[in-house]
C-alpha positions in Angstrom: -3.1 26.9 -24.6 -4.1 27.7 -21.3 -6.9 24.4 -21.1 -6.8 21.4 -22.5 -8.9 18.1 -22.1 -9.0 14.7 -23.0 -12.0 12.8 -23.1 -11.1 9.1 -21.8 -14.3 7.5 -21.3 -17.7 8.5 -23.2 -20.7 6.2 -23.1 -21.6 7.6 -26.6 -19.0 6.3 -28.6 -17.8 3.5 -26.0 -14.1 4.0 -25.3 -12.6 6.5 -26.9 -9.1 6.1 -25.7 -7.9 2.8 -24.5 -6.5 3.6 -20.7 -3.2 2.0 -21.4 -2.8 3.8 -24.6 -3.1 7.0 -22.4 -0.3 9.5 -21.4 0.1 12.6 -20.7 3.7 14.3 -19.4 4.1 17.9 -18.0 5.9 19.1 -21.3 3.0 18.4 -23.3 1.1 21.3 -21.4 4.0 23.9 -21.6 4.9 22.8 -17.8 8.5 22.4 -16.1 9.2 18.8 -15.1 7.9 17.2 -12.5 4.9 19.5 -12.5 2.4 16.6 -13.6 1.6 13.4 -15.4 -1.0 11.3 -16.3 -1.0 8.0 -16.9 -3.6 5.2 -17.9 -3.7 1.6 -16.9 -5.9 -1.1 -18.0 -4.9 -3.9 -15.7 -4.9 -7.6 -17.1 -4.5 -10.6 -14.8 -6.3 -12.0 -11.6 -9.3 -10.5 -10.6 -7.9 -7.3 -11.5 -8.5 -7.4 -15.2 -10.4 -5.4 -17.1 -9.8 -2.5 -14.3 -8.9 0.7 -15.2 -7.1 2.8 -12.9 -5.6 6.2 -14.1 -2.6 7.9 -12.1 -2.3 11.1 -11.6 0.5 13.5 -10.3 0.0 17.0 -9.3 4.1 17.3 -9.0 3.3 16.6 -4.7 1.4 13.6 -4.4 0.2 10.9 -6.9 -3.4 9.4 -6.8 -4.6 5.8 -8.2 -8.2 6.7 -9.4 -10.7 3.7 -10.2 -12.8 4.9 -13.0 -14.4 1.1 -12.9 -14.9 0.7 -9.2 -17.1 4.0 -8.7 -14.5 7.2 -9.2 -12.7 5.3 -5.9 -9.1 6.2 -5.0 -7.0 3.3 -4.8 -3.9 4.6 -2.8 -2.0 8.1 -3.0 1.5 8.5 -2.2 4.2 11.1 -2.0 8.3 11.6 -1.8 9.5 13.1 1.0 13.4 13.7 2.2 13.1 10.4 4.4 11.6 8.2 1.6 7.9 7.4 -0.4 5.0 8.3 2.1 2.3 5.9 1.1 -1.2 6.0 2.1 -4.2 3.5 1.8 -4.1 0.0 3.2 -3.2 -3.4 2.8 -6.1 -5.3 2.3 -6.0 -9.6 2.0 -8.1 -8.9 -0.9 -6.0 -8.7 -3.9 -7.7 -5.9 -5.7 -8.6 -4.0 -7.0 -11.3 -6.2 -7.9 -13.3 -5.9 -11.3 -17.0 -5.0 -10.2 -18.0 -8.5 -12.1 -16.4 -10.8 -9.6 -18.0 -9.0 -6.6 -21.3 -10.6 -6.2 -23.6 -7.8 -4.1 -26.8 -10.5 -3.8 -24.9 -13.3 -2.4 -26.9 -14.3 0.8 -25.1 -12.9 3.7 -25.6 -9.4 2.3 -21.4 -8.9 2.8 -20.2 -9.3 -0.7 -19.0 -6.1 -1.1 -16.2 -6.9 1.3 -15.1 -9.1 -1.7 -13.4 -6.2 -3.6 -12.9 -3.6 -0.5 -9.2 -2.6 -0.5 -9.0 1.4 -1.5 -7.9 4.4 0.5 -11.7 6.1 -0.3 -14.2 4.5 -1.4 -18.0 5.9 -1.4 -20.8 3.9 -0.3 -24.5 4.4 -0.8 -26.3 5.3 -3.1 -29.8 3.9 -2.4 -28.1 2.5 0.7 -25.1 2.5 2.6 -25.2 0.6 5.7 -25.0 -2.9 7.3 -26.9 -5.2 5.2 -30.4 -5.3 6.1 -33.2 -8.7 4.9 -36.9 -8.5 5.0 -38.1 -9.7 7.9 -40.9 -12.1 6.6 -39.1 -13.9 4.1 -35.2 -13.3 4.7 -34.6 -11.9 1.2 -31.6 -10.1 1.2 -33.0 -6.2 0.9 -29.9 -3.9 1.0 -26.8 -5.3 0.9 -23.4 -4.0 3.2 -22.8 -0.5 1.7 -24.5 -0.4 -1.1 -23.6 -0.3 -4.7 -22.3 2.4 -6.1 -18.5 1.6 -5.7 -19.2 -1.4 -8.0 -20.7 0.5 -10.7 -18.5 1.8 -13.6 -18.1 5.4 -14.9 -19.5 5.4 -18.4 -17.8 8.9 -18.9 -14.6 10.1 -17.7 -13.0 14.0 -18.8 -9.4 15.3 -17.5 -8.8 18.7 -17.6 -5.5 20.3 -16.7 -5.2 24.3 -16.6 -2.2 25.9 -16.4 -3.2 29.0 -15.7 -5.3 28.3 -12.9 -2.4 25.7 -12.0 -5.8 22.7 -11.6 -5.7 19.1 -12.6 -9.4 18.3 -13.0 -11.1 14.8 -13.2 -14.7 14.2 -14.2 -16.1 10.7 -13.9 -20.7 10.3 -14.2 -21.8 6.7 -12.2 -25.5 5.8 -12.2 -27.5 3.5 -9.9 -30.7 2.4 -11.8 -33.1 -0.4 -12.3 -35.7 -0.4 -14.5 -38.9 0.8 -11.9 -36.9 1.6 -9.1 -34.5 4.2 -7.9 -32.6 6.5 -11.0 -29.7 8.1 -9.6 -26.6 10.0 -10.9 -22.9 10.4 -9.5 -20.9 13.4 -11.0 -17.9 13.5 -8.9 -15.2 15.6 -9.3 -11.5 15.5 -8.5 -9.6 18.6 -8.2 -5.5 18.3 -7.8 -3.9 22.3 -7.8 -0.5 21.5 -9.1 2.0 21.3 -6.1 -0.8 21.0 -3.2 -0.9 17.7 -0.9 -5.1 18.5 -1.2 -7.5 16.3 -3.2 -10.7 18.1 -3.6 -14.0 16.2 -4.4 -17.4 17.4 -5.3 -19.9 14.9 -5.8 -23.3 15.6 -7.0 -26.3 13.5 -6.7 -28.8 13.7 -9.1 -32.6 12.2 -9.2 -33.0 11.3 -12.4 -36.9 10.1 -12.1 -39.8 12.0 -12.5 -40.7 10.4 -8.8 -39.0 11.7 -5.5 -36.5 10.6 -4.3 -33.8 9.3 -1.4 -30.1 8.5 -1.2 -27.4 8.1 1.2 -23.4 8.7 1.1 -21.0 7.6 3.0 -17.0 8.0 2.8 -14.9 5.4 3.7 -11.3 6.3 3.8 -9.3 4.2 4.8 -5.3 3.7 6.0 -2.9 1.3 7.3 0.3 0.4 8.1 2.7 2.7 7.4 0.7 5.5 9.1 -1.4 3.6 10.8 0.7 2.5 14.0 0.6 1.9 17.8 0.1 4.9 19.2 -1.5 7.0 16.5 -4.0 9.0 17.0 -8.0 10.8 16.1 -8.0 14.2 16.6 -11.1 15.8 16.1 -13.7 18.7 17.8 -16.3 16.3 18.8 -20.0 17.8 19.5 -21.2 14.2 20.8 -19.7 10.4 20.6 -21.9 7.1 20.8 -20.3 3.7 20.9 -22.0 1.7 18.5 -22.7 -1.3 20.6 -21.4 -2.6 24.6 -17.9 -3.8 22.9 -17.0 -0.2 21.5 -18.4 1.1 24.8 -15.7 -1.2 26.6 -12.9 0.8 24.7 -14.1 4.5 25.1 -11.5 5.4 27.1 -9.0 5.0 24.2 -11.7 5.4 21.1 -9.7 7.8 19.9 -5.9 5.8 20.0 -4.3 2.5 18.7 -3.0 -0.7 19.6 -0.5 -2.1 17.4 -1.7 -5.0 15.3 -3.3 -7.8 17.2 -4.2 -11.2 16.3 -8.3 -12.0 16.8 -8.6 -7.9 17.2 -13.0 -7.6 17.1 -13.8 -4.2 15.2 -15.0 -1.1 17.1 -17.0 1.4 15.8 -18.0 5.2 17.4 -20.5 7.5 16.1 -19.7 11.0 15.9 -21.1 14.6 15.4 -18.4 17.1 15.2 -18.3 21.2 15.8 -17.9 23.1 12.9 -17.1 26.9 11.7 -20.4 29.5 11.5 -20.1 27.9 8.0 -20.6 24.3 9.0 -16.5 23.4 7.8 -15.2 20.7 10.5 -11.8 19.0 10.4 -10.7 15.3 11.2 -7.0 14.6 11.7 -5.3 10.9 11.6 -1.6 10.9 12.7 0.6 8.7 13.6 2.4 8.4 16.9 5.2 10.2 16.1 3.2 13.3 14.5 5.4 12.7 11.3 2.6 11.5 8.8 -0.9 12.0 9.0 -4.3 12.5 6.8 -7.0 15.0 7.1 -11.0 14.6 6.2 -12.3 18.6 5.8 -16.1 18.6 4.8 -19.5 20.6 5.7 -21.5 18.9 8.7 -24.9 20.3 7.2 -24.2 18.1 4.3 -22.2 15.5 6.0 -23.7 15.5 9.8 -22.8 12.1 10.8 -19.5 10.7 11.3 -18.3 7.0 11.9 -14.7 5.9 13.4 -13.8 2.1 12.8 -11.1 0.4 14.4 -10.1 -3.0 13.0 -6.9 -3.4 14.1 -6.3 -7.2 13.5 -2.8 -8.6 12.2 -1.4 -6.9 9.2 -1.9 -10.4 7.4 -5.9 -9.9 7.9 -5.7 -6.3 7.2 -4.7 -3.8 9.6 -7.3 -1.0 9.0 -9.1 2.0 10.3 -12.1 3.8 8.7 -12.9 7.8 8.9 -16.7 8.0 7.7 -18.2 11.0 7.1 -21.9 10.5 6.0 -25.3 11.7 5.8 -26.2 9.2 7.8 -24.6 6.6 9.9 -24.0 2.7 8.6 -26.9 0.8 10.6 -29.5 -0.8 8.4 -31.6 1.5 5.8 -34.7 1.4 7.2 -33.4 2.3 10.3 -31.9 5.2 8.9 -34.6 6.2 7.4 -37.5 5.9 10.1 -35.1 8.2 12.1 -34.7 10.3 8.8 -31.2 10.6 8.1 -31.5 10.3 3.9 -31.3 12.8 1.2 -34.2 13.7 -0.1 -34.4 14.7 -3.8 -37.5 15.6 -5.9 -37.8 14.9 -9.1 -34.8 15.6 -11.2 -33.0 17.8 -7.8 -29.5 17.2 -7.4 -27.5 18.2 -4.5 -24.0 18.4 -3.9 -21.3 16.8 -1.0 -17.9 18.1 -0.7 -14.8 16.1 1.0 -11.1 17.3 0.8 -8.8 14.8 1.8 -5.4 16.1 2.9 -2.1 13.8 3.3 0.8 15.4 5.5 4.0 14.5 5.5 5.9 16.9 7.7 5.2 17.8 11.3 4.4 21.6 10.7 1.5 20.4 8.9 -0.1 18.2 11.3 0.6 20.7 13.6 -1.4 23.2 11.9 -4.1 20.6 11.1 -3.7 20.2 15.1 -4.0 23.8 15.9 -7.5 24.2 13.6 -8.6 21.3 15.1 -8.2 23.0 18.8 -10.4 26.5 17.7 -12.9 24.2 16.3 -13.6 22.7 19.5 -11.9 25.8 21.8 -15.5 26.4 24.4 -17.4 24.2 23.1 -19.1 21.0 25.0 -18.1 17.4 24.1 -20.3 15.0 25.2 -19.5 11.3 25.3 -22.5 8.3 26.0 -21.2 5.4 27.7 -23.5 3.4 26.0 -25.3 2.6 22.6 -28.4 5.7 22.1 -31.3 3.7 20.7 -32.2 6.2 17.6 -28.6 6.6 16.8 -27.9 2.4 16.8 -29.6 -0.4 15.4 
């Protein structure tokens, strides 16, 4: 059979296949070895249990999904000749975190940063910025990122077919409170067998009868090992802002790193980027010796605005950089909003965002991510404010 599917998580009928009771091996689908496996965990001690996290190979790379932190991707790996390429981070939390320990309400608005250790993690969906508390009475309004990343899937359907040569993964996470916003995540994760692409097509629905507004925001992250001194951002930038006077104090290197650095303050750079007559744009992340590297391919007219953070600290604290594409960028909601960079949705609309993430492992690929890169930006302007813009940062 050409197609088959398994139905892992189904809010009908609860659970319908316990995640460590779940494998699935290339012979099973009439495939050589090698080719693909899938794998189910249900993780059990620390703050880790209760997690389910399902690997996936594709025969070329291997991806951690997080069914129970928001359809995330944990890390993703892949063997080459001169060893295991890995790529994520190394976070001090030690996640990943079960949604129920990470308390989104605590005062300081920054509990999210509680279970934050993937390689992509989405943020929004009613909001995805700094945390932001009403201004009469303090109460915490938004908090950092939102909260989509903490909510479960309550479905969950893989798909593998061998004709078309397509692993697919389809995960539904809502965000609703009774009288408030009613929205709907359907993301889905596309592996063609042998590629070192993962394909994601998320779709936000309004489920209300009542318009609507949303925000996304991709935060993929990586560390040591391809994060290193001397790596580099390359990227065909329309316009850069630095987000406040300390980013502006390291333009001249906002697109390079230090090695890591004890007491390192975080800088962050908002972006526009050129794209193709069809809006496609390309950001590459390599290291310094061009030998590993990640690409983030997406639409600007559905993700216009793009944040780079640097938090190079010690590798003990978490040695980390953030590629963000978003329809917005991160500053407090209702300062996003009042400069009207939201989704808006009328009742029952759903749009769509697509983000392919790509992991090199060779130089002839970054190379070639390095060359499209080039005829993106090839005669067009780049301009770069020395200081913070007052409608782009809060």
């Amino acid at each position: 059979m050409a197609v088959r599917t398994w139905k892992l998580i189904d809010r009908h009928s609860n659970l319908l296949r316990r995640a460590e009771q779940f494998s699935v091996q290339a012979s099973d689908v009439g495939l050589g070895e090698g080719r693909f496996y899938a794998l189910g965990h249900a993780l059990q001690s620390g703050s880790s249990a209760g997690v389910d996290m399902l690997e996936i190979s594709n025969g070329a790379i291997t991806v951690e999904l997080l069914p129970t932190r928001g359809m995330g991707i944990r890390r993703a790996w892949s063997s080459t000749p001169s060893g295991v390429a890995i790529f994520g981070w190394e976070s001090p939390v030690r996640g990943p975190v079960h949604p129920a320990l990470v308390d989104l309400g605590e005062p300081s608005g920054l509990g999210w940063l509680d279970g934050f250790d993937e390689l992509l993690v989405r943020c929004g969906l009613e909001s995805n910025g700094a945390p932001e508390f009403d201004e009469t009475t303090g109460r915490l309004k938004y908090p950092l990122h939102g909260r989509i990343a903490n909510k479960p899937a309550h479905e969950l359907t893989l798909t593998i077919d061998t004709d078309k040569e397509e692993i697919t993964l389809v995960g539904v996470v809502e965000e609703a409170r009774f009288h408030f916003l009613k929205l709907r995540l359907t993301t889905t994760m596309t592996l063609k067998l042998g590629s070192h692409q993962i394909a994601i097509r998320d779709e936000i629905e309004n489920l209300s009868s009542a318009p609507a507004e949303a925000q996304m925001l991709y935060h993929v992250n990586f560390g040591l090992p391809l994060l290193d001194a001397g790596s580099q951002v390359m990227a065909p930038v329309k316009t850069l802002v630095p987000r406040n006077p300390h980013a502006a104090s390291g333009l001249k290197s906002w697109n390079s790193y230090l090695a890591p650095q004890t007491g390192y303050e975080e800088m962050v750079y908002f972006l526009e980027m050129h794209g193709t007559e069809h809006s496609v744009t390309e950001v590459l992340l390599k290291n310094a010796h061009s030998t590993r590297g990640a690409s983030l391919i997406y639409k600007t007219s559905e993700l216009p605005c793009f944040s780079l953070w640097k938090d190079t600290g010690s590798a003990v604290d978490g040695y980390v950089t953030g590629l963000e594409p978003g329809t917005n960028y991160p500053n407090p909601r209702s300062f996003e909003g009042k400069h009207n960079r939201v989704m808006k949705l009328a009742p029952l609309e759903k749009k769509s965002l697509h983000l392919t993430l790509e992991l090199h492992t060779t130089e002839k690929s970054i190379a070639a991510a390095e060359a499209r890169i080039a005829k993106l930006q090839a005669g067009k302007e780049t301009k770069i404010h020395d200081a913070p813009l007052a409608d782009w940062c809060a």
